[in-house]
C-alpha positions, 0 to 999 in steps of 0.5 A, spaced: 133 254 811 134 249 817 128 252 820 124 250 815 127 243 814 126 242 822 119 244 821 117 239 815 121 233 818 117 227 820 117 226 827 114 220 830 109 219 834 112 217 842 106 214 845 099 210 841 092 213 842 090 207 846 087 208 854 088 203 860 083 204 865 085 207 872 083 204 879 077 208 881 078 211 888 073 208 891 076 201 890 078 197 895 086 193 895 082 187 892 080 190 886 086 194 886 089 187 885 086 186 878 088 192 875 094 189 869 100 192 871 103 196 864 111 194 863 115 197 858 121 196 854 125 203 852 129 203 846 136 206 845 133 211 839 130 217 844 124 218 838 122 212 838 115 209 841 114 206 849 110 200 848 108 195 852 112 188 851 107 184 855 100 182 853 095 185 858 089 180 862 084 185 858 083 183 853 080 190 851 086 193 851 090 188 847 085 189 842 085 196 842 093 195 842 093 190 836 089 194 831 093 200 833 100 195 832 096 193 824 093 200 822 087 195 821 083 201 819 088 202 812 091 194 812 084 190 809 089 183 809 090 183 817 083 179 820 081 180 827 076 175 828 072 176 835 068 171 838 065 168 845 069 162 848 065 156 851 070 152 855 065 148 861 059 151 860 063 158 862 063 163 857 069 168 855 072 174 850 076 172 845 078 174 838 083 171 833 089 175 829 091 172 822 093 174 815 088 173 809 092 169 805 098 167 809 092 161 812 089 156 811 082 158 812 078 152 813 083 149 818 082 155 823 074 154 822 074 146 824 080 146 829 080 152 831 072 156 831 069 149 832 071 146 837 071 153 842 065 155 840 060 151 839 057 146 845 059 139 846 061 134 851 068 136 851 066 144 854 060 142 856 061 140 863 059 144 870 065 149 870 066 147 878 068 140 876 075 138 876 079 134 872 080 127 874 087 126 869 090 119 872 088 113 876 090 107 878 087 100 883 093 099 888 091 093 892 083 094 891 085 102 893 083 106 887 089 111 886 086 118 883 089 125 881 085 130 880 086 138 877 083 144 879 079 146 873 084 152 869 082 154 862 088 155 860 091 148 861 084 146 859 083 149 852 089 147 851 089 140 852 082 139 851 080 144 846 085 145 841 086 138 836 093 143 833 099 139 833 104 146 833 100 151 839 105 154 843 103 159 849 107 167 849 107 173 853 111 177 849 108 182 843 115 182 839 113 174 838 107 174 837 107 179 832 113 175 828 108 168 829 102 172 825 107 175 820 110 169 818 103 165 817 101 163 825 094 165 827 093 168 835 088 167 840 087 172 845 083 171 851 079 176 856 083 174 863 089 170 860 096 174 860 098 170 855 097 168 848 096 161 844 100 162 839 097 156 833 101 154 827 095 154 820 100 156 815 096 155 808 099 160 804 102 158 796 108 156 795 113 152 790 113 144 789 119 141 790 123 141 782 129 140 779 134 144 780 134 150 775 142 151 774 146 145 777 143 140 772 146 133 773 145 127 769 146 122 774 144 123 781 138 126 785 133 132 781 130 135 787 132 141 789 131 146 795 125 151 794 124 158 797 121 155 804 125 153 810 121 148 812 121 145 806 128 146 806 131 142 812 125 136 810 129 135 805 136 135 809 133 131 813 131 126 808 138 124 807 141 125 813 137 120 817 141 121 823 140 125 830 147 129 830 144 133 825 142 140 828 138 146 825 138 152 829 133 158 828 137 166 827 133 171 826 135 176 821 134 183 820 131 189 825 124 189 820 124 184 815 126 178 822 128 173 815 128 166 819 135 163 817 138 156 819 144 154 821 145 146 820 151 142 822 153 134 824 154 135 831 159 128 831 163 132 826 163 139 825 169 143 828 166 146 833 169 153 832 168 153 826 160 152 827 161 159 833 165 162 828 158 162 823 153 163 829 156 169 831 157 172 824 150 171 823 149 174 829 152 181 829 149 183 823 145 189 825 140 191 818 134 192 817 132 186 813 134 180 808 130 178 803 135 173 800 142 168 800 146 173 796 144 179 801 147 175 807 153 171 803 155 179 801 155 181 809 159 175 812 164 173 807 171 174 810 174 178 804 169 183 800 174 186 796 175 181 791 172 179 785 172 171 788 166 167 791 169 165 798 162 162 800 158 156 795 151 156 794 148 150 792 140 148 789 141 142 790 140 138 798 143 132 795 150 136 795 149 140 801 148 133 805 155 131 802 158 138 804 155 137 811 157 130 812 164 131 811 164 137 816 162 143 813 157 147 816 150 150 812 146 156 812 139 156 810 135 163 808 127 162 808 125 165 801 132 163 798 132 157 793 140 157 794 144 154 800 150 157 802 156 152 805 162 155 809 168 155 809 170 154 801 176 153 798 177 154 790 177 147 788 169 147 790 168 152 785 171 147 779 168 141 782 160 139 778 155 135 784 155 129 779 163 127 780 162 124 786 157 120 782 161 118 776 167 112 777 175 116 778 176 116 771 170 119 768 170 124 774 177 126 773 177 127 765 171 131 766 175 135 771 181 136 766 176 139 761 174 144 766 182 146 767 182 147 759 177 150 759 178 156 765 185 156 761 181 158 755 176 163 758 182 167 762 188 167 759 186 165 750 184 173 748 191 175 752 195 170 748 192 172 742 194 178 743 201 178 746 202 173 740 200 178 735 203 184 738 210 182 741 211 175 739 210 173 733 215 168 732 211 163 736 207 162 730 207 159 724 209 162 718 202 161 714 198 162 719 201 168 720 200 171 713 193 169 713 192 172 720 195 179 717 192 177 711 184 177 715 187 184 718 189 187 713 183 192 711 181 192 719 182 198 721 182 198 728 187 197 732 188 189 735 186 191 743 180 196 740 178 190 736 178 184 742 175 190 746 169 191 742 167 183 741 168 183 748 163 187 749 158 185 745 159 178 747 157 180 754 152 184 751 149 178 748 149 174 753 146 178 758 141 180 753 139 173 752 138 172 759 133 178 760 129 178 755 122 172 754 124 165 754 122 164 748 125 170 744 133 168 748 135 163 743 133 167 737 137 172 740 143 169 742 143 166 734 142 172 731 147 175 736 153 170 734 151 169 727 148 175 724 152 180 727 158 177 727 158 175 720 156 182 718 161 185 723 167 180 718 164 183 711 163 190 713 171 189 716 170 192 722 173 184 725 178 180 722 174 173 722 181 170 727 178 174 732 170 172 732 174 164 733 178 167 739 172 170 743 167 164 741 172 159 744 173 163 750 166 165 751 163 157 750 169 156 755 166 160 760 160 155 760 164 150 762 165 153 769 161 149 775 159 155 779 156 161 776 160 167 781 167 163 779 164 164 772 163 171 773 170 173 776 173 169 771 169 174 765 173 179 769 178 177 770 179 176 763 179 183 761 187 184 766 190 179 762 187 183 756 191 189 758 196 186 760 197 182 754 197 188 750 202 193 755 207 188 756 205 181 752 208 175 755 212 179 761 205 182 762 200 176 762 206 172 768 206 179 772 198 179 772 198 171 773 202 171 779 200 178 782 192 173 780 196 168 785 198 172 790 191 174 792 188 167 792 193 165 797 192 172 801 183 169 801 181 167 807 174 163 809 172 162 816 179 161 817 182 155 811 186 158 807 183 159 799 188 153 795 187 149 801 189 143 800 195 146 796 199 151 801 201 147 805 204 140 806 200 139 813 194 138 809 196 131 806 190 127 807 186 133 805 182 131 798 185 135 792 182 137 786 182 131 783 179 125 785 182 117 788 178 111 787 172 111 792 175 106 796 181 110 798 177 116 800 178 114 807 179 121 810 176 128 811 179 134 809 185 135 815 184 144 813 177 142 817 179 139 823 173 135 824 171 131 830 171 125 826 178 123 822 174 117 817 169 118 813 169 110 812 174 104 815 181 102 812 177 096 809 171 098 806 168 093 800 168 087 806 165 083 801 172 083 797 177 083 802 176 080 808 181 080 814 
């Protein structure tokens, strides 16, 4: 059986069907001088492919490489366009490498083809002619610097009107350029390449934020391009301590992220701490922020989001100036911010735009709500089950009452309109736009009017779970909204095994892992566990004149955000 494995098994080829041309013997050392000089890279993998690392001066060769680099015979997508060059009335062999569709094909035929083709004054010199690139009079000496004429200084600084043009020796960055929307120019007798920025390929204006809906502060949100991205932390971030690096991420896929940060202001082991997780990633590709938030959050074990992710620019620029460190994937709408305490969580964008008091009534809803959503089905019942004697002897006879022709047990009951109420939503979620709503109503009122007719709920029950499900809604952030779903289901079981008792042993051991989480180095319930964080910021908010400090947890560079008198047109010194 091993036999037959090994002999059905897919080797890789060790070498490419490409040629390079010998020196013939009867060359002399001069010629010999011409022959391009093959360098290598060895992987670690024995199986896999030599390839050459560095573009070859021939231009034949690099040609034959990229087509077997592409498999231009199978892909129809990858366009070789070869042409002759005209620079100084001299001709050479070129070819451009780009992806239809990822281009714009109009700015490759006028900035590009055009001017290297056709003859015209700026190409159109005798080849021999230098450059005269300054002069100056100097008591009445004329002063001129002239350059040797060199083609490849010369179409770059004459020829090619593109802003973004940048010259590479190696494959690997040539490849990645092409991959990512850029066009390559090869030309006979040059060891390297221009690479040339055209991106023109289709993408999604900047809109509202789908999830994070505010009624009073910024509707732009961040759209699946980088580039489009970090423009729009640019825009409100008008300082030039804000810096984006690019990692690349992903052996195959090389999925451009940027790590962003205030220079002036970001704790710098903080911002390493971030850089060498990215850093050390070692898998074959990323496609999205959920992906990479999943292979650098501290603690995977729990249920509990331990990194934000944002659609809005306007509140990473808040995260940002207030010391916290941004990462951007190219293809993702959502931002990711680290580190993240739990109170970010239960904080909506739009309480920094609200006067203290509406922000901090909204913020106590919220807290009634997470209240609501974890612990009112296993309230319910460790009430009905164990302490019956809390309630009110009428509304204990109509609870009996609902559940006398019931003939299920209370936890299957719970279990069962649980279920179904996820169910529902997770439905509502999949199906077409225009039928969700409908479902959901059919869902809630159809079903669980015949659910209380047909006996198999008491109609007490339906309340309870409407409550807790509205409430869940309430929660700011989607993962914290999905742990406490989960959640939820511990305290129903523990409420149904040891009533009071259970749910305050489930609370605390809740608890424990909340102090036990970590993220990038800050204490999950920061401010709160412990009392050096005194001019940290808790969950509720002070007037905005006192919001003089950062968050001490951070350790930021800078201490205040704004000076100790900021409204100088009331108070004066």
């Amino acid at each position: 059986m091993k036999k037959i494995l090994d002999i059905l098994k897919w080797h890789p080829k060790k070498e490419y069907n490409f040629t390079i041309p010998e020196a013939d013997s009867t060359q002399d050392n001069k010629d010999k001088k011409d022959i391009p000089n093959v360098e290598v890279q060895n992987s670690n993998d024995p199986n896999s492919p030599i390839e050459p690392s560095k573009v070859f001066p021939s231009i034949d060769i690099n040609l034959e490489y990229i087509k077997v680099k592409y498999n231009t015979l199978i892909n129809s997508d990858i366009i070789i366009r070869d042409f002759t060059l005209t620079a100084r009335n001299k001709q050479y062999k070129a070819f451009l490498l780009y992806i239809d569709g990822m281009v714009d094909s109009k700015t490759i035929n006028d900035f590009i083809l055009r001017p290297l083709m056709m003859k015209n004054q700026a190409n159109s010199f005798d080849g021999e002619q230098d450059r005269i690139i300054s002069e100056a009079v100097t008591n009445n000496i004329t002063v001129r610097k002239v350059r040797k004429f060199d083609i490849v200084e010369y179409i770059s600084s004459c020829l090619l009107p593109q802003n973004s043009l940048s010259k590479v020796q190696e494959f690997d960055e040539i490849i990645s350029g092409v991959n990512s929307g850029n066009c390559a120019l090869f030309i006979d007798t040059v060891d390297f390449v221009f690479d040339i920025e055209v991106k023109g390929f289709k993408q999604r204006s900047v809109e509202s934020p789908k999830n994070e809906i505010v009624v009073r502060g910024s509707q732009e949100g961040f759209t699946e391009v980088i580039r489009t991205n970090t423009s729009l932390l640019r825009r409100l971030i008008n300082n030039e301590n804000l810096i984006i690096e690019n990692i690349n991420i992903g052996k195959l896929s090389k999925t451009k992220c940027a790590l962003c940060y205030m220079q002036n202001i970001a704790n710098p082991d903080l911002v390493a701490e971030v850089r060498y997780r990215l850093n050390n990633i070692k898998i074959d590709y990323l496609l999205s922020s959920g992906q990479l938030e999943q292979l650098i959050e501290d603690d995977s074990r729990f249920s509990l989001p331990q990194i934000v992710a944002t659609e809005r620019p306007d509140n990473t620029s808040n995260f940002l100036l207030e010391g916290r460190v941004a990462v951007i994937v190219n293809g993702s709408p959502y931002v990711l911010i680290m580190p993240a305490t739990f109170t970010d969580f239960l904080s909506s964008p739009e309480d920094i735009n609200l006067k203290f008091q509406f922000a901090n009534l909204l913020k106590f809803v919220r807290l009634i709500a997470i209240a609501m959503s974890l612990l009112l089905p296993g309230l319910y019942i460790a009430v009905t089950s164990f302490h019956q004697e809390l309630i009110p002897t009428e509304l204990l006879f109509a609870i009996i009452a609902s559940r006398q022709n019931v003939p299920l047990p209370i936890i299957l009951e719970i279990l069962i309109m649980e279920l179904s109420f996820e169910l529902i939503r997770e439905a509502s979620l999949r199906v077409p736009s225009p039928i969700g709503p409908t479902l959901g109503i059919i869902g809630a009122l159809v079903l669980g009017q015949a659910a209380v007719e047909a006996s198999i709920v008491s109609p007490i029950l339906i309340i309870i779970v409407a409550s807790t499900g509205i409430a869940s809604f309430a929660i700011p952030d989607f993962y914290m909204s999905f742990h406490f779903r989960i959640a939820r289901f511990w305290y129903i079981f523990a409420g149904f095994l040891g009533g009071f008792l259970g749910i305050g042993l489930t609370l605390f051991v809740h608890l424990l892992i909340l102090s036990s989480i970590k993220s990038f180095g800050v204490n999950y319930l920061s401010p709160y566990v412990s009392m050096m964080n005194i001019n940290s910021k808790g969950y509720f908010l002070s007037p905005i004149w006192k919001r003089e400090k950062r968050s001490d947890f951070l350790n930021t560079k800078r201490e205040c955000k704004q000076e100790h008198i900021s409204m100088k047109w009331k108070y004066h010194n």
